[in-house]
C-alpha positions in Angstrom: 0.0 0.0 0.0 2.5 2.2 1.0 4.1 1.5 -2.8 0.8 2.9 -4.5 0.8 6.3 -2.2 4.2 6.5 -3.1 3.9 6.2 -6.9 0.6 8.1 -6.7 2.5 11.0 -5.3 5.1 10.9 -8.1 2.6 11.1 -10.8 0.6 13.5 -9.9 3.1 15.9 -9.0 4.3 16.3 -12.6 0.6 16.6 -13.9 -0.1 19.3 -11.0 2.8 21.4 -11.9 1.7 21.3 -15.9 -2.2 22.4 -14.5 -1.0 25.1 -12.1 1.0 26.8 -14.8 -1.9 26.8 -17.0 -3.5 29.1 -14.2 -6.1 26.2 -13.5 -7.4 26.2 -9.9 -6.5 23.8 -7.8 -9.7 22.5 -7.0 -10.4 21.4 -10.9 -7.2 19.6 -10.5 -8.6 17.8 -7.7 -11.7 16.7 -9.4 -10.2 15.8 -12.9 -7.3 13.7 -11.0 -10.5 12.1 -9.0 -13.0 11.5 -12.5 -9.5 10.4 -14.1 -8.8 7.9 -11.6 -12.5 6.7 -10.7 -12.4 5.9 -14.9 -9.2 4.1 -14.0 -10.2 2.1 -11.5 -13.7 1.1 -13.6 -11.7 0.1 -16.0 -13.0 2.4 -18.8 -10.7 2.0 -22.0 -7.8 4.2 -22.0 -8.9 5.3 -25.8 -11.8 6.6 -24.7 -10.7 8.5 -21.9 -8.0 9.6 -24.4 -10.7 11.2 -26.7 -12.3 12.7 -23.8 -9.1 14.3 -22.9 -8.2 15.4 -26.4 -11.7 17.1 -26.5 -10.7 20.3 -24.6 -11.4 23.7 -26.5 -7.4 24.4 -25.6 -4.5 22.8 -27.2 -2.3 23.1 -23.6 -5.4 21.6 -21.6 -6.1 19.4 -24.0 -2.7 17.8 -23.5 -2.5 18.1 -19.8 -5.4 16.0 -19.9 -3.9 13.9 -22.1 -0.7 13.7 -19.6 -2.9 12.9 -16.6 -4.9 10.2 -18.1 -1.4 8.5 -19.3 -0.1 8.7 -15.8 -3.4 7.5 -14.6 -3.4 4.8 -17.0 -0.1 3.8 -15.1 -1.8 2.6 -12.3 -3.6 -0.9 -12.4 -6.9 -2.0 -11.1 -7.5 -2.9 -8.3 -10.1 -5.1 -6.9 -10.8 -4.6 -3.6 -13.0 -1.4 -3.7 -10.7 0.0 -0.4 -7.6 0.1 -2.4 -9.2 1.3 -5.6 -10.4 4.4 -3.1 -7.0 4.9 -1.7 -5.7 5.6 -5.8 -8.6 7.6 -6.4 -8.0 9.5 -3.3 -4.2 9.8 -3.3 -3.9 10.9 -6.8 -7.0 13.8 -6.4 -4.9 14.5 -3.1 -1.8 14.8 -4.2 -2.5 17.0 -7.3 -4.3 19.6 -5.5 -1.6 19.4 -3.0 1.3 19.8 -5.2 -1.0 22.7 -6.9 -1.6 24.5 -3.6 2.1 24.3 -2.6 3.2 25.8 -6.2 0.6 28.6 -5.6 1.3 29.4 -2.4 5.1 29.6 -3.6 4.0 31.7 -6.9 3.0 34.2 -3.8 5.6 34.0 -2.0 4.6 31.7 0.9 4.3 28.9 1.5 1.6 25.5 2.6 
């Protein structure tokens, strides 16, 4: 378990820093890590989460997306429901997170 959390942590960081410099709040971070992840774990084809992603009205969003459903995609399924809410919750956590900490640090603070 403690493996997941780690690798969890790692992923989302890179896909948090790509959102917050996009000026995306953190909060819609959050909730596309959590919808990418909840796809994830219901095993939803990675093509079609891939169109969804590519659907964005911005080129740059549209390949963050992209990026976050690929690290996602990384993860595998899990079938006990408690560890497949752990990923969910761990990679929504730790991008908005990562996303507060390089805002708070964009204004000179820190979280």
């Amino acid at each position: 378990m403690k493996k997941l959390l780690i690798t969890v942590a790692l992923v989302a960081s890179t896909t948090a820093n790509a959102y917050y410099l996009e000026g995306i709040s953190c909060s819609k971070i959050a909730g596309l890590a959590e919808s990418i992840m909840k796809a994830r774990q219901s095993d939803v084809p990675r093509s079609a989460m891939m169109q969804i992603a590519r659907g964005a009205s911005v080129k740059e969003v549209a390949e963050i997306n992209e990026e976050m459903v690929i690290d996602a995609y990384g993860f595998n399924v899990y079938t006990h429901e408690s560890v497949k809410q752990k990923a969910i919750s761990g990679f929504r956590d730790f991008a908005e997170r990562r996303c507060l900490k390089l805002e708070a640090a964009a204004k000179g603070g820190g979280v």
